[in-house]
N, C-alpha and C positions, 0 to 999 in steps of 0.2 A: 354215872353222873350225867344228868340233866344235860344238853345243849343249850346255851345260852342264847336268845332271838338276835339276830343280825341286827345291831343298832339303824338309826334310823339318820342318814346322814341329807340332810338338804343341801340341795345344789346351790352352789356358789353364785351370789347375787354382783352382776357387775358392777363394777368401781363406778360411781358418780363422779362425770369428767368435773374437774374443776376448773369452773371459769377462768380462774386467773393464769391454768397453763394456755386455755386455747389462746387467752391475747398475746400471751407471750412466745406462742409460735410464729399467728398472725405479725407480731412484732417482726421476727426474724424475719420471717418470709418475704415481711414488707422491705427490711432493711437491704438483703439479700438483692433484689430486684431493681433496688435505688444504687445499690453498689454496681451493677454490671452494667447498667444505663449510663451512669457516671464513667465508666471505662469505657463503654464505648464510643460516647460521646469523643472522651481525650483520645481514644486512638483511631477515630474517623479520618480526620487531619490526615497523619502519617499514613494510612490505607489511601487517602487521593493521589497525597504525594507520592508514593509508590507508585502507585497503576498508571499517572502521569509520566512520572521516569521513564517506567517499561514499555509504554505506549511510544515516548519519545524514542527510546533509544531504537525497538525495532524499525520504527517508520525509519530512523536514521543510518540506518544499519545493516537491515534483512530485509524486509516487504515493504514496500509502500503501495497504495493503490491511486490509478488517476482515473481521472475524468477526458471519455473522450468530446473534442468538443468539436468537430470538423467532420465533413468527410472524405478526408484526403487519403484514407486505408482502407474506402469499400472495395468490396465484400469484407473483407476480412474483418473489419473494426466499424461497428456502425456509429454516427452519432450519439451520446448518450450511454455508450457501454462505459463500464467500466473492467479496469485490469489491473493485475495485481504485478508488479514491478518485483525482481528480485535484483536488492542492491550489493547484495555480497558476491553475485556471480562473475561480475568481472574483477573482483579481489582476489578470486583464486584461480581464473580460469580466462581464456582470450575472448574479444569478442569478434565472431566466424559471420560468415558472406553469410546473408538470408536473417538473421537473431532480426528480432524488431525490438529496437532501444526506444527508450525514453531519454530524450537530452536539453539539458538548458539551456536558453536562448545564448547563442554564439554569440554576440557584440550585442552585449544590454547596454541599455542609458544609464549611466551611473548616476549614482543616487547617494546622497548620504544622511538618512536619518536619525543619526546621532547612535552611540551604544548603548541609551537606557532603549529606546523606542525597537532599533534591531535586538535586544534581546526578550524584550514582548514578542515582537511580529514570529522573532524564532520558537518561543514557546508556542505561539497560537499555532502558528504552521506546523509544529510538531503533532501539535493535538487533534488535528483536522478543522480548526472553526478558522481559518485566516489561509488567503491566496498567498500563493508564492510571492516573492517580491517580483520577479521575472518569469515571464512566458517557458512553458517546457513544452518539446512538442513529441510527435511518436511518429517515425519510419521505419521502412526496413532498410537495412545495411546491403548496397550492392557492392562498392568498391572499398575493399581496402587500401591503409598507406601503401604506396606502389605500385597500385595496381593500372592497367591503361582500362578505361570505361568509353565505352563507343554506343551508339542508339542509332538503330539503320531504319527509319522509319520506324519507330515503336519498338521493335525489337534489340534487347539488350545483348552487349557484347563486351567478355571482359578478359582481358589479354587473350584475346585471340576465339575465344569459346563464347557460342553465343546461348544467352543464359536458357533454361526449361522454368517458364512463370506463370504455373498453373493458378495463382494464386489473384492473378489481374482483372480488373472491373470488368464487365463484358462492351462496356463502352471503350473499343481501342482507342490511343491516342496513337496517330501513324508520325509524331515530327521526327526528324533527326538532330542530334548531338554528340559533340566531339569529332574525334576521340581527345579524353583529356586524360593524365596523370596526376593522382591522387596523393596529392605531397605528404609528405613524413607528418607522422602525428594528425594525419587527419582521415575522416571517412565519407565516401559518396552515398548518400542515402536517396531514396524517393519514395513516393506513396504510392500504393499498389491503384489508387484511381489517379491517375498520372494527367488525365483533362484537365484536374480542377486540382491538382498536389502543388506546395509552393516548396521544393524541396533542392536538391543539389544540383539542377539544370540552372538554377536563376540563382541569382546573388540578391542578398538582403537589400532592399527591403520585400520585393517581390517574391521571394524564397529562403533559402536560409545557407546559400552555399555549402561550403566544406564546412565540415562538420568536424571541431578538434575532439580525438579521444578523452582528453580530460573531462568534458562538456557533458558525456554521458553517466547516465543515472544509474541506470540498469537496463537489465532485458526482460519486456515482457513476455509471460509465460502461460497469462489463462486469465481468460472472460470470468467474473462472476457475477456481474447485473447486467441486463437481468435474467434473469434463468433461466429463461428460455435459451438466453443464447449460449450459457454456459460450456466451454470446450476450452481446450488447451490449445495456446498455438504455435 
């Protein structure tokens, strides 16, 4: 029996698109793009509010950074640096001779700008675009409540031990002071350039006397602008 010839099969010609699916994907695609634009638009809003919250609560909370604006802590702190405050460390933990805090003006001019206007100024100042309503300033902690604090010609002396302050401008300041005791609930601070520091030797307005524990903010922990100087302190 004969074999029959292998038919003769032509290859399959592709489908002619039809116009009317491409608009109609086009359609979707377009719809598609209108919808997630539209959502993101409505959940812009609550994404500020958020990151504003979170921004507030840690500045409130955990870290804040200041601006130094003196130079009452050189070397250690130049004009222009800034540091990063950690405000939860004295919520778990004491604050020790030597920490360098940040604290709020002891005896401010009271003020009363109404509750609508302090709860702007406390948004803004949460958010960093707005000054505090009062002065903070930054020293290091020599005397604690209790303690007797003496100054023999520049040289610090604290119940009895006189302190090791490798830390001091190279400009000495030689005065003497005290000895005084450091009453309850409060702290003797001074600025490491002690020539030109307005700190717990002098009373306000010329310094900033005793220093009540409540007044502090936190303990500064580490330079980050500018980069250069960046180190822990």
């Amino acid at each position: 029996m004969a074999e029959r010839p292998p038919e003769h099969v032509a290859p399959a010609q592709p489908a002619t698109p039809d116009p009317a699916d491409d608009l109609a994907l086009r359609a979707i695609r377009v719809a598609r793009r209108h919808d997630e634009s539209k959502r993101f638009w409505r959940e812009l809003p609550i994404l500020i509010v958020l990151a504003l919250v979170v921004a507030i609560l840690i500045k409130t909370f955990l870290v804040q950074a200041f601006y130094i604006p003196s130079t009452s802590m050189v070397p250690t702190l130049e004009r222009g640096d800034r540091v990063l405050v950690c405000r939860i460390c004295y919520r778990v933990g004491d604050i020790q001779r030597d920490d360098i805090v940040v604290f709020a003006e002891p005896d401010p001019t009271p003020s009363d700008p109404g509750p609508l206007r302090a709860l702007f100024h406390w948004l803004a100042e949460g958010i960093g675009v707005a000054r505090p309503a009062h002065d903070d300033y930054i020293k290091r902690v020599i005397g604690l409540p209790g303690d007797v604090v003496e100054i023999d010609q520049g040289s610090v002396i604290v119940n009895g031990q006189r302190l090791d302050e490798p830390y001091l401008n190279a400009a000495a300041d030689t005065r003497s002071f005290g000895p005084v005791s450091v009453p309850d609930g409060m702290l003797f601070v001074l600025g490491d350039n002690r020539l030109v520091s307005g700190d717990s030797r002098f009373p306000r307005p010329e310094g900033v006397g005793y220093v009540p524990v409540d007044k502090v903010i936190g303990k500064a922990f580490v330079i980050v602008w500018p980069i250069s100087r960046w180190g822990w302190l």
